[in-house]
Structures are given as structure tokens and as C-alpha cells.
FIPA-754863 format. One record per residue: x negated, y, z of N, C-alpha, C, O in turn; residue number from 1. Coordinates in steps of 0.001 Angstrom, whole numbers, padded with zeros to 6 digits, m for minus. Example, Ala and Ser with C-alpha at 12.3 -4.5 7.8 and 13.67 -1.06 7.14 Angstrom:
BEGIN
      nxx      nyy      nzz     caxx     cayy     cazz      cxx      cyy      czz      oxx      oyy      ozz    i
  m013190  m005690   007800  m012300  m004500   007800  m013200  m003300   007800  m014236  m003319   008465    1
  m012850  m002250   007080  m013670  m001060   007140  m012900   000030   007870  m013409   001138   008039    2
//
This chain:
BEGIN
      nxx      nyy      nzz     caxx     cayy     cazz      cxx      cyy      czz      oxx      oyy      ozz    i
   002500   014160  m003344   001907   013219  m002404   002641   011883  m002555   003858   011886  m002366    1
   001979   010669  m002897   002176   009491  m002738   002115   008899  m002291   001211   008086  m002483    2
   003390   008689  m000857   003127   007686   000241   003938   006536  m000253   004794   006479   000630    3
   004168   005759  m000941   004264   004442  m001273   003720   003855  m000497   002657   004388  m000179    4
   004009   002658   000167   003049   001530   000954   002306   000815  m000571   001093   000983  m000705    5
   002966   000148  m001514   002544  m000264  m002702   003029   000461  m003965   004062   000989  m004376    6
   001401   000155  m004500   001996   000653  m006192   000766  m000264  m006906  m000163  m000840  m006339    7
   001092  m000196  m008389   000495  m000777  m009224  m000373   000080  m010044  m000353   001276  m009754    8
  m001131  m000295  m011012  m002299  m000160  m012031  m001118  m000568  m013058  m000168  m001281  m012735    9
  m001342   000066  m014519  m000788   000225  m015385  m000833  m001242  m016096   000083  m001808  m016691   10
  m002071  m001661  m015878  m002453  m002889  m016425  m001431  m004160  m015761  m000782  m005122  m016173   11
  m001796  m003394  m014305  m001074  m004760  m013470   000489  m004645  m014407   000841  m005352  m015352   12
   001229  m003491  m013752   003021  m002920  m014659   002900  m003601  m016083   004065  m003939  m016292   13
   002220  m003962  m017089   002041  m004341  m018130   002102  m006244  m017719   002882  m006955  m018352   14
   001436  m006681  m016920   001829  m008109  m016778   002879  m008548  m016075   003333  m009688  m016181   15
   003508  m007286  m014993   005111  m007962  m014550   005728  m007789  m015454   006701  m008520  m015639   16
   005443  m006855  m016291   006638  m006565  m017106   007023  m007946  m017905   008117  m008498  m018026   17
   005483  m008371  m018502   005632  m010004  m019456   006176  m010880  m018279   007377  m011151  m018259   18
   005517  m011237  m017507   006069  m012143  m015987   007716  m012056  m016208   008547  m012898  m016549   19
   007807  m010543  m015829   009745  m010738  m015858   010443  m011181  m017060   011477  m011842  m016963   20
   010036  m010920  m017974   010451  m011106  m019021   010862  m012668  m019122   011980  m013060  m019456   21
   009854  m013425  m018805   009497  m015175  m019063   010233  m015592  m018328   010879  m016523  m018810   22
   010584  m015240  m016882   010837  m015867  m015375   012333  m015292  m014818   013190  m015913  m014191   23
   012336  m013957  m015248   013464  m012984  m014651   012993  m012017  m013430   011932  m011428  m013639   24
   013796  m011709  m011868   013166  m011080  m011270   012125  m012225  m010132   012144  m013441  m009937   25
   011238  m011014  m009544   009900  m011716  m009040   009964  m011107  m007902   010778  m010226  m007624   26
   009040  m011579  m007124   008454  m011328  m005863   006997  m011382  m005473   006377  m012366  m005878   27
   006444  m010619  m004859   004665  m010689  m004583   004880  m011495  m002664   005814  m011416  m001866   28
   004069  m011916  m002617   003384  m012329  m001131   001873  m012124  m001312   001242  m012677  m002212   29
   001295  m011245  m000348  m000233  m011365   000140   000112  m011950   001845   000810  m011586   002792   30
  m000833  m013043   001535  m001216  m013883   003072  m002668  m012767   003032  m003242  m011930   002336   31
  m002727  m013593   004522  m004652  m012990   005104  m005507  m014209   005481  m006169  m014442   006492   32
  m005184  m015273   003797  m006159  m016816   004356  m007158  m016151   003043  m007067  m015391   002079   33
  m007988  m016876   003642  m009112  m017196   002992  m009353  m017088   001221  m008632  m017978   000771   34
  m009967  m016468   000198  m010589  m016874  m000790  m009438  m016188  m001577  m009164  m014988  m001583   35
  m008738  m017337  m002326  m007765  m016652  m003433  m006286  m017097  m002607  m005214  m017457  m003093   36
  m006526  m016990  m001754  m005210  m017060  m000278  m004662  m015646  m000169  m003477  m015329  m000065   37
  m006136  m014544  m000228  m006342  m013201  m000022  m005934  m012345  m001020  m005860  m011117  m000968   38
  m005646  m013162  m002032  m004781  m012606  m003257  m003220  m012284  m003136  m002460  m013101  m002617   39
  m002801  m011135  m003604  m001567  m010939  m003948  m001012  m012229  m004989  m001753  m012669  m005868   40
   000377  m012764  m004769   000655  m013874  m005664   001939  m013505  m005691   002544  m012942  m004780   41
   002509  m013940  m007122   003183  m013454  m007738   004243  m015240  m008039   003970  m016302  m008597   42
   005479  m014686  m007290   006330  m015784  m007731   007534  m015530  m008256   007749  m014330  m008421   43
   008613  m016452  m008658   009951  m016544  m009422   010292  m015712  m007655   009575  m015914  m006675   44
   011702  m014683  m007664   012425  m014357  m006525   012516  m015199  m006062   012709  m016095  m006884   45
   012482  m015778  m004424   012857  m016901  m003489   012121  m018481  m003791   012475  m019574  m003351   46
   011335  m018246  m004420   010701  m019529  m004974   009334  m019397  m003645   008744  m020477  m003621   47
   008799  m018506  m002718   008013  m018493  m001999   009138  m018331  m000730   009903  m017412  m000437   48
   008972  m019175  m000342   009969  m018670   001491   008946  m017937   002444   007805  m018180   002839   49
   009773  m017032   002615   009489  m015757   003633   009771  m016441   004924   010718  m017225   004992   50
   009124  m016232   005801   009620  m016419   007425   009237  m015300   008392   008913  m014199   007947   51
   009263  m015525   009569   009389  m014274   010659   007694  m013967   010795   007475  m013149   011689   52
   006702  m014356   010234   005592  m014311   010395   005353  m013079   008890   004240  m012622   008626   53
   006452  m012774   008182   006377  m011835   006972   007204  m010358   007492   008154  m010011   008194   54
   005804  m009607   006359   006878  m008100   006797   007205  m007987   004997   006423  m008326   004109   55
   008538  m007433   004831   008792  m006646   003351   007644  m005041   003580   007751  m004018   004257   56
   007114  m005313   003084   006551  m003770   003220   007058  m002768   002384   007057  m001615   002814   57
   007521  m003023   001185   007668  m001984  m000274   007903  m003102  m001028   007555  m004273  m000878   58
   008857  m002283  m002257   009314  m002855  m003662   008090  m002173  m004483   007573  m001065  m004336   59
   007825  m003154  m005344   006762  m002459  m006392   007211  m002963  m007650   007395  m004179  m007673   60
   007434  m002326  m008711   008053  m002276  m009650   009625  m003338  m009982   009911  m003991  m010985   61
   010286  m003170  m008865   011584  m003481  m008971   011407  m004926  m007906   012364  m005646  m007623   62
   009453  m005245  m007217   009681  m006445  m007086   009508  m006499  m005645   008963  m005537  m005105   63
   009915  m007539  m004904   009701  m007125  m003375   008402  m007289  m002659   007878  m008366  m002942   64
   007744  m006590  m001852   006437  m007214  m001780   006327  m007480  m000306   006696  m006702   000573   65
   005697  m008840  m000099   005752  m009106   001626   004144  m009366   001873   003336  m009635   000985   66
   003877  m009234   003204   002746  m009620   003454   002790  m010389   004789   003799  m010537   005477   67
   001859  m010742   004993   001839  m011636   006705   001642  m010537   007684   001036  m009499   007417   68
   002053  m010748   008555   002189  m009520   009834   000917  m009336   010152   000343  m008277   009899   69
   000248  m010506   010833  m001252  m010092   011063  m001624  m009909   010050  m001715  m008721   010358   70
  m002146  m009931   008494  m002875  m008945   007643  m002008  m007684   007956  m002761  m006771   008292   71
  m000843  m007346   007967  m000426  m006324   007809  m000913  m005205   009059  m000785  m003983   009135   72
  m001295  m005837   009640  m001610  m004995   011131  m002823  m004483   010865  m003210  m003471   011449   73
  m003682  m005215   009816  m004881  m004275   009088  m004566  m003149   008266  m005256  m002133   008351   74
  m003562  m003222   007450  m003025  m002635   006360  m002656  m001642   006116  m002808  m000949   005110   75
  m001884  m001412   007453  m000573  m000997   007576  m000532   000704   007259   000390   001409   006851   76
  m002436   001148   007762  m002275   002738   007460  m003240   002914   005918  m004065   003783   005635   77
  m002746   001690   005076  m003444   001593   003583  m002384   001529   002614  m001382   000820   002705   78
  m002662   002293   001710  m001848   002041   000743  m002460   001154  m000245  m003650   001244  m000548   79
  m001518   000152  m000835  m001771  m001299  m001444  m002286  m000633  m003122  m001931   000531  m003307   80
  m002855  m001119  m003966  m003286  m000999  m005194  m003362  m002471  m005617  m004205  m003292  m005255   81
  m002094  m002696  m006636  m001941  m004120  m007118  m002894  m003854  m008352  m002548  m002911  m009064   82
  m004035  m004535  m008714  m004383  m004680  m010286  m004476  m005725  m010325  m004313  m006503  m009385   83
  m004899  m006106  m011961  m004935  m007266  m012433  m007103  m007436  m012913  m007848  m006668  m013521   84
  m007284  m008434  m012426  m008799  m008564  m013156  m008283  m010073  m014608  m007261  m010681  m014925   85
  m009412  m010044  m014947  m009795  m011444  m016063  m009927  m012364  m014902  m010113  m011989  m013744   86
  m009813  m013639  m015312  m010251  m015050  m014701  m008972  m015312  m013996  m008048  m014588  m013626   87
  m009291  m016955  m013909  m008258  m017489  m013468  m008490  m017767  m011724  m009622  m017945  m011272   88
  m007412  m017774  m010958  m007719  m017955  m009615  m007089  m019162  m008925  m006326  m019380  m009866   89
  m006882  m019809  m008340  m006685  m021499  m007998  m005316  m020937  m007180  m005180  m021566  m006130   90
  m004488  m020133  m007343  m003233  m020263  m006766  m002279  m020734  m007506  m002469  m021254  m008606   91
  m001220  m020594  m006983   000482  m021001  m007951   001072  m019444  m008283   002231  m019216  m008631   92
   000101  m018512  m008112   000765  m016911  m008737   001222  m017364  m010183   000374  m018057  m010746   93
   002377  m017126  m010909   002433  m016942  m012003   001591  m016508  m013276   001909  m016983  m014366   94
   000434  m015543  m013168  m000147  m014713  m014212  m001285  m015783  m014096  m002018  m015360  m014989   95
  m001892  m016828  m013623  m002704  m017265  m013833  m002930  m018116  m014982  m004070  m018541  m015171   96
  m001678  m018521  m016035  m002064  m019076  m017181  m002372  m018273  m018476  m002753  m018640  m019587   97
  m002052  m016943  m017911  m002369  m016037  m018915  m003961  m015234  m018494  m004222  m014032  m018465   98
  m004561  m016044  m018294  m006019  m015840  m017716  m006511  m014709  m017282  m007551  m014228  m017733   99
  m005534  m013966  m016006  m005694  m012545  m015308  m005193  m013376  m014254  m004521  m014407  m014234  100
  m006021  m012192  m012857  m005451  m012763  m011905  m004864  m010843  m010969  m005444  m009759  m010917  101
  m003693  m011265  m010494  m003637  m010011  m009474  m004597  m010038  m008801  m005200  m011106  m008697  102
  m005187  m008559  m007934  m006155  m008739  m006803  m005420  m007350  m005932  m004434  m006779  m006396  103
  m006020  m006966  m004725  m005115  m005830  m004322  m006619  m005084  m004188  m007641  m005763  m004082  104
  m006648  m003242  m004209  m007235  m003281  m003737  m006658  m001928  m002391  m005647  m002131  m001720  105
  m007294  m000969  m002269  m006719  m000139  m000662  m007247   000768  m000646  m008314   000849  m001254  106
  m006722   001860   000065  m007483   003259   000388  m006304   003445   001272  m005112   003240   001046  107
  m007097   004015   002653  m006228   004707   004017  m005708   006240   003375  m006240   007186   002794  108
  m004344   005868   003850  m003387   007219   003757  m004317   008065   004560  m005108   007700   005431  109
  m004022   009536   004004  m004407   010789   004779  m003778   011084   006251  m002735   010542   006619  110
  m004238   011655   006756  m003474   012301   008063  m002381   012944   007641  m001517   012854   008513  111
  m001927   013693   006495  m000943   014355   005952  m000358   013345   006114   000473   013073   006980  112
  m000914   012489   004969   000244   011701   004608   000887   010621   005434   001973   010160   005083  113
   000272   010196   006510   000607   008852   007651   001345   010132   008196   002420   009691   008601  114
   001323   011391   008399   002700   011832   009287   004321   012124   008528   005480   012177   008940  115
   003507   012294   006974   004824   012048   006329   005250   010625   006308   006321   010609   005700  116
   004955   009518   006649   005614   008797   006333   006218   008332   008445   007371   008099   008807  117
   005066   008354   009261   005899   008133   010413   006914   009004   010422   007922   008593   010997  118
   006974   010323   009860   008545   010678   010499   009579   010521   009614   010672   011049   009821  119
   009248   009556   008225   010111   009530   007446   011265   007782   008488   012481   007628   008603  120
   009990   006820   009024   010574   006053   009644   011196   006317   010654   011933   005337   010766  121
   011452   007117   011649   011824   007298   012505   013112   008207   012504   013665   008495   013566  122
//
């Protein structure tokens, strides 16, 4: 059973891997604005400032991943699916000059599994 809050697509693991490589270590932020706002984005570590309006939810492949509290309050009983599509998307994510863009997509944890993980927090 895989209660991860986030994980990746092989494809996506295949472009941090180049990302880290170029940049060093990284960090994801998903906001809950609008369009390609709604995108997972991918920056240099600390090059996006976090504030009290961010939760860390999960590390996904070594990288930290935050989201905004209110999206997260949608989220929160979903587990994250980072992939990568073709096309470019109008953010400052990193992978966008290599003409892929991250996108997230979701599926709600089981009842199994949301009780394995509330009593893992508690």
C-alpha cells in the first residue's frame, strides 16, 4: 500500500533527474490560481519563498513539495501524481525550455489507506 501524499510518473523522475543535474537540488510549489498557476512548478531549492499560507506536504524524489493551504484543503485526502505532458506552459517552472510541462494529476486514498496514514500522524 502506497500512502505517499506525492509521487511521480517515470517520465516526470526522468526530467528531475536532467533538472537536477543542470540546477542541483529543487523544489516543487502547486498554488490553487488559475490556468498554468494550477500547475505544479518546479524551481532551483529556495529560489520560490514559502510563507505561512504553504504546507510541505511530501518530498518527491529527494525534492520538497509545498502546496497552498487552501488548495491543500481540497487535496489533502488525494494522493498527488506529478507527470510531465509536451508543450510549453507560461510559468517560471524550470522544465519549460525543454518543451514539457509538469501537470499533477489525483486519485482519493482508500479508507484503508487514509486510516493508515491518520494514525501514522498522530
Amino acid at each position: 500500500m502506497d500512502t505517499r501524499k506525492v509521487i511521480m510518473t517515470e517520465a516526470a523522475e526522468k526530467v528531475v533527474a536532467d533538472l537536477r543535474q543542470r540546477y542541483g537540488p529543487l523544489m516543487f510549489h502547486q498554488s490553487g490560481g488559475c490556468c498554468d498557476g494550477s500547475s505544479p512548478m518546479c524551481f532551483e531549492l529556495g529560489d520560490f519563498k514559502t510563507g505561512s499560507s504553504d504546507v510541505l506536504v511530501d518530498e518527491v524524489e529527494g525534492c520538497p513539495f509545498y502546496i497552498a493551504r487552501d488548495q491543500y484543503e481540497y487535496w489533502k485526502f488525494s494522493q498527488l501524481i506529478i507527470d510531465v505532458s509536451p508543450g510549453r506552459g507560461a510559468s517560471f517552472s524550470l522544465e519549460i525550455p525543454m518543451g514539457v510541462r509538469f501537470i499533477v494529476k489525483s486519485r482519493l486514498f482508500t479508507d484503508e489507506e487514509w486510516e493508515a496514514i491518520s494514525s501514522e500522524s498522530t
